[in-house]
C-alpha positions in Angstrom: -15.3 23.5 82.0 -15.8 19.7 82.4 -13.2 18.5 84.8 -12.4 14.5 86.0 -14.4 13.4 89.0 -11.2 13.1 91.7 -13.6 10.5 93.7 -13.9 7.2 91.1 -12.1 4.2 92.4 -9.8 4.6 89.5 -7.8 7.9 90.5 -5.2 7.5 87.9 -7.0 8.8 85.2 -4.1 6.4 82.5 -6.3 3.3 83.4 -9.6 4.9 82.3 -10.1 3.8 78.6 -10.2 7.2 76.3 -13.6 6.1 75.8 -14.5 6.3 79.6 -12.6 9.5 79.8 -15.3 11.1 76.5 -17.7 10.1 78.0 -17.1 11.2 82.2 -16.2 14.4 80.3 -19.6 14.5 78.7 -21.7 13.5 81.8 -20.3 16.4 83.6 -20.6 19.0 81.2 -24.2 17.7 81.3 -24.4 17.8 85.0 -23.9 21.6 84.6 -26.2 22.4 82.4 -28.9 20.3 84.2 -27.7 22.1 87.1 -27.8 25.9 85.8 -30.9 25.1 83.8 -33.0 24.3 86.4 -34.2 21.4 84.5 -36.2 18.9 87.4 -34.4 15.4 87.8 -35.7 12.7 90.0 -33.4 10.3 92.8 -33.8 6.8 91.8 -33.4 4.5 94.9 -31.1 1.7 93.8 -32.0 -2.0 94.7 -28.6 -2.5 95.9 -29.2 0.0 98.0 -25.4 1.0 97.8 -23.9 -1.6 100.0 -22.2 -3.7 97.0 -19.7 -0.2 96.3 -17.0 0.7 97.9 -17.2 4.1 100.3 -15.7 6.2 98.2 -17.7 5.2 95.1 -20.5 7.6 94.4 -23.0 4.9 93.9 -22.4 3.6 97.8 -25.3 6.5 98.6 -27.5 4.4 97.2 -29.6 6.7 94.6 -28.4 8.2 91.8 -30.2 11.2 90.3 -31.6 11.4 86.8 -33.0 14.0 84.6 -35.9 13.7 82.3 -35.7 12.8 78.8 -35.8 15.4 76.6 -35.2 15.5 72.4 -31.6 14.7 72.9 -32.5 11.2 74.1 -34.6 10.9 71.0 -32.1 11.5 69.2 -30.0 9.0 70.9 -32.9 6.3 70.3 -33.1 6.8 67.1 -29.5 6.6 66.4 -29.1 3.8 63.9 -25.5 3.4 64.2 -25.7 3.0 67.9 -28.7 0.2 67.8 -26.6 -1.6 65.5 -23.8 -1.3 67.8 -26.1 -2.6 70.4 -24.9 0.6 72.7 -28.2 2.6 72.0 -29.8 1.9 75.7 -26.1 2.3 77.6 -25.9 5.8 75.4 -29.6 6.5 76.7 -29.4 5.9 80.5 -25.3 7.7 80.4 -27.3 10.6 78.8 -30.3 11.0 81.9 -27.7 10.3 84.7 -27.2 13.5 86.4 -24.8 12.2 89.6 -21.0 11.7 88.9 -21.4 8.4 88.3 -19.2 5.5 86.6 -21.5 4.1 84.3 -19.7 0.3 84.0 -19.4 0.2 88.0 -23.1 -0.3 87.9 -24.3 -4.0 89.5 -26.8 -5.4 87.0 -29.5 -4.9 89.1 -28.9 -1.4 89.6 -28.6 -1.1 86.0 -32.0 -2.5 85.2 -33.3 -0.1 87.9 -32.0 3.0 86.0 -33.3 1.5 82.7 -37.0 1.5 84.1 -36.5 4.7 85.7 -35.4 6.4 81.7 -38.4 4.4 80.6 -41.0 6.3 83.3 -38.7 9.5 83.1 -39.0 9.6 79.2 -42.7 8.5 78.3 -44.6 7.7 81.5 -45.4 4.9 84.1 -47.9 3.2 81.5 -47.0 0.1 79.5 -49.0 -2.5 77.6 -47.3 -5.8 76.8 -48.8 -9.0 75.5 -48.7 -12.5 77.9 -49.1 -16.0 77.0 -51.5 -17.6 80.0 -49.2 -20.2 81.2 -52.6 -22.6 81.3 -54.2 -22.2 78.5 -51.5 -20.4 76.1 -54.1 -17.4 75.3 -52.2 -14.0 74.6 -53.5 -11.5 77.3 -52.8 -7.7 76.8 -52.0 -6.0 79.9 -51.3 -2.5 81.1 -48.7 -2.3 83.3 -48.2 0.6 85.9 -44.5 0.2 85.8 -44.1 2.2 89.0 -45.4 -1.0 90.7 -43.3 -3.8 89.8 -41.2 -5.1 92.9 -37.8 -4.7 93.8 -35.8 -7.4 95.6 -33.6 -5.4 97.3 -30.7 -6.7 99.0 -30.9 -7.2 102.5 -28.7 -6.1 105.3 -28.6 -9.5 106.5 -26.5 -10.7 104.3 -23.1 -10.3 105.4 -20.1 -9.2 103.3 -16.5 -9.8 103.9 -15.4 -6.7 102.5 -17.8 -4.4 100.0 -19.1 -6.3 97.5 -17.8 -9.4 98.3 -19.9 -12.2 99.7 -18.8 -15.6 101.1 -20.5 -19.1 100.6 -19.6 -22.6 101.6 -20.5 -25.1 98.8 -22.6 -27.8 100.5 -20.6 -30.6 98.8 -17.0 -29.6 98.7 -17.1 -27.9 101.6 -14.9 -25.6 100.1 -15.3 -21.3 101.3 -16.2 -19.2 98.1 -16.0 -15.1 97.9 -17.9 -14.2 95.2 -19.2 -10.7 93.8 -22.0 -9.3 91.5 -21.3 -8.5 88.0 -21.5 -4.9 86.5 -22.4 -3.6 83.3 -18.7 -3.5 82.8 -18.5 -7.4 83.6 -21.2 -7.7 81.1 -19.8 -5.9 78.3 -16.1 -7.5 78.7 -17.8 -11.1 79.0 -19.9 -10.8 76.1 -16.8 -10.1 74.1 -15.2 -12.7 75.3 -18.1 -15.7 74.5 -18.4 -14.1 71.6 -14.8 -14.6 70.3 -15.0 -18.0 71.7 -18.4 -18.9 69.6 -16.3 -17.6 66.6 -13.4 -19.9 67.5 -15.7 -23.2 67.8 -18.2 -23.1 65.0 -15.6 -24.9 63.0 -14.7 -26.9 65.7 -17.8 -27.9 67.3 -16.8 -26.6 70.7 -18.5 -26.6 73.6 -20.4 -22.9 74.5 -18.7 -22.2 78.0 -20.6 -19.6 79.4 -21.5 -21.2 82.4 -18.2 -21.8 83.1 -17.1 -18.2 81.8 -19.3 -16.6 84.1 -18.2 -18.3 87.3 -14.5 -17.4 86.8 -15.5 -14.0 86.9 -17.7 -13.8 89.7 -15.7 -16.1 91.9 -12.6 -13.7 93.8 -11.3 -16.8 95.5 -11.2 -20.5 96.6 -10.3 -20.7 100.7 -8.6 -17.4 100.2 -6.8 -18.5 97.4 -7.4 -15.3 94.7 -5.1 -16.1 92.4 -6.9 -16.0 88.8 -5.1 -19.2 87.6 -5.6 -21.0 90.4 -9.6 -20.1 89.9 -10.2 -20.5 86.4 -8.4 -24.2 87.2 -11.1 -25.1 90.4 -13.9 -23.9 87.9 -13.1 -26.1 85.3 -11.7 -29.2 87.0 -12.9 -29.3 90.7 -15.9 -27.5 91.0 -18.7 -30.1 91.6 -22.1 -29.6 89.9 -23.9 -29.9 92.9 -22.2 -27.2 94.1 -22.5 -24.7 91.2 -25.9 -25.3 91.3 -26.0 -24.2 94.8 -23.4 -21.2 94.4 -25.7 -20.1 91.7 -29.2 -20.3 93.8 -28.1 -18.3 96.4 -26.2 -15.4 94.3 -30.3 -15.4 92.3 -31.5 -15.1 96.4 -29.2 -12.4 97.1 -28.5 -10.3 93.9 -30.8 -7.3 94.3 -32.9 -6.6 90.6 -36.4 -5.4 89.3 -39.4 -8.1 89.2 -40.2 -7.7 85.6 -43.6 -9.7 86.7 -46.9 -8.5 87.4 -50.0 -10.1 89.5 -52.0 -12.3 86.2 -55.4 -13.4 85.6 -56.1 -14.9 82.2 -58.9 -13.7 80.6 -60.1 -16.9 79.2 -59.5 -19.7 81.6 -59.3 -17.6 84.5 -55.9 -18.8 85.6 -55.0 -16.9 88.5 -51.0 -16.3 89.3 -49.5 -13.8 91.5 -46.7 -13.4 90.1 -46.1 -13.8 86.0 -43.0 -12.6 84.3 -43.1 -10.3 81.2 -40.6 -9.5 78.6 -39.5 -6.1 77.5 -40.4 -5.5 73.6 -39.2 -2.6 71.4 -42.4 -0.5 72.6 -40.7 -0.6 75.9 -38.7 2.5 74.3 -39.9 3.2 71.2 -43.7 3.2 71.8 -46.5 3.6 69.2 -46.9 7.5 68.6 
C-alpha cells in the first residue's frame, strides 16, 4: 500500500497541499509496480548535480531514476483537459519518475533535464527542428541527437553559504546578497502571481513587474537581513540597476541547465556558429506518426 515518504523536507504531512499528498501517493504506488514488474528505468544525472538540496532531500544524490514511457504517458499527452490546464508535461515527467521524489523541489535546470530525459525515454534520441541562419535568415532543418546537447553543470567552485544558497556582493552598492535558484514550485506560484497582477493592471495601465517579482523571490536576504518586507522594500526602492544587472549575470553563470543549442552551419551562406540555440516545438512530444 502506498505509504508517505518519511524523508521530504516537509515531515508534517498538514503542510503538503492535498494535491501533493494524490499525487506522492500515486508516485509510489507506481514505484512498486515499476519495481515488481521488472520494467527497465534509466538514472538521469542531474546538472545540479545535487548540491543545491538539502541532505536529507532525495534529490541531494544527484540522479534521479526514470522509467520508460509506456501507453499510460500517451494517455497523459493526449489529455486535453490537462494541455488546457497547461499541466500536461508536469503530469508526464511525475508519471516516468521512479525515485521518491518531490516533484516542485526540482531547480529549473534539473527540471529541464528530466524533460529531455521523457523526451529520449519516450520516442528516441532523434529530433528534427527547423533554424533561421542568424546571417542570412534561411530556415535550415536539422536533426538533432539530443543525447548531445551540453550541460552546464554547476561547479563545485562555487561556494554556498548553506545548501542552496549562494552569496554575491553587488559591485555598486556594495551590499552582501544570499540568493537561491528557483524550482518548479517557485515557477508555478510566480506565474500565478504575474498573472493576477496582469489581470489587475489592464485597466489600469500598470507596469508588468516581473523583473521585480522574480528577484523578491530569489533574493533570501540583504546583509543578513531575511526578513520578506524588508526585501521586497530593497528590491523596489534601493536596488540599483547596475546591480541587478550584475546579480542577474552571475545567477545565468552559475544556474546549472541543458544547452538547447547545437553546433550550425547554414546551408546557404555557409555561416558557420558553434553554438546556435533551438526552440522546442510541439513535435518535441507529439511527433509526426
Amino acid at each position: 500500500m502506498p505509504t508517505v515518504n518519511d524523508n521530504y523536507p516537509k515531515k508534517d504531512n498538514t503542510q503538503m497541499s492535498d494535491a501533493e499528498l494524490k499525487q506522492l501517493a500515486i508516485q509510489n504506488m507506481q514505484r512498486e509496480e515499476v519495481k515488481s514488474s521488472g520494467f527497465p528505468t534509466e538514472i538521469i544525472k542531474l546538472p545540479s548535480k545535487g548540491l543545491v538540496y538539502p541532505e536529507s532531500n532525495p534529490l541531494h544524490s544527484g540522479e534521479v531514476e526514470m522509467k520508460y514511457m509506456t501507453a499510460r504517458e500517451e494517455d497523459i499527452l493526449t489529455s486535453q483537459n490537462l494541455i488546457k490546464q497547461g499541466i500536461v508535461l508536469d503530469r508526464l515527467m511525475q508519471s516516468m519518475i521512479v525515485s521518491p521524489i518531490k516533484f516542485d523541489d526540482l531547480v529549473v535546470g534539473d527540471k529541464n533535464a528530466i524533460m529531455l530525459a521523457a523526451r529520449i525515454l519516450g520516442y528516441g534520441k532523434d529530433y528534427s527542428v527547423e533554424v533561421t541562419c542568424p546571417s542570412c535568415n534561411t530556415k535550415n532543418k536539422l536533426d538533432i541527437d539530443l543525447t548531445t546537447l551540453p550541460e552546464h553543470n554547476l561547479s563545485e567552485d562555487v561556494v554556498m553559504v548553506s545548501p542552496g544558497i549562494f552569496e554575491y556582493i553587488l559591485p555598486q552598492s556594495n551590499r552582501t546578497v544570499h540568493f537561491r535558484l528557483l524550482n518548479s514550485g517557485d515557477d508555478k506560484r510566480i506565474a500565478k502571481e504575474l498573472e493576477a497582477q496582469r489581470k489587475a493592471n489592464r485597466n489600469s495601465g500598470g507596469v508588468d513587474r516581473e523583473l521585480t517579482t522574480r528577484l523578491k523571490n530569489i533574493i533570501v536576504s540583504i546583509d543578513g537581513n531575511a526578513d520578506k518586507r524588508y526585501v521586497s522594500n530593497f528590491v523596489d526602492n534601493e536596488l540599483f540597476a547596475m546591480d541587478s544587472r550584475s546579480l542577474r549575470s552571475y545567477l545565468r553563470d552559475i544556474t546549472p541547465d541543458t544547452k538547447f543549442e547545437v553546433p550550425f552551419i547554414c546551408s546557404e551562406c555557409d555561416h558557420d556558429q558553434e553554438a546556435l540555440g533551438f526552440t522546442i516545438d510541439t513535435n518535441f512530444f507529439w511527433p509526426k506518426s
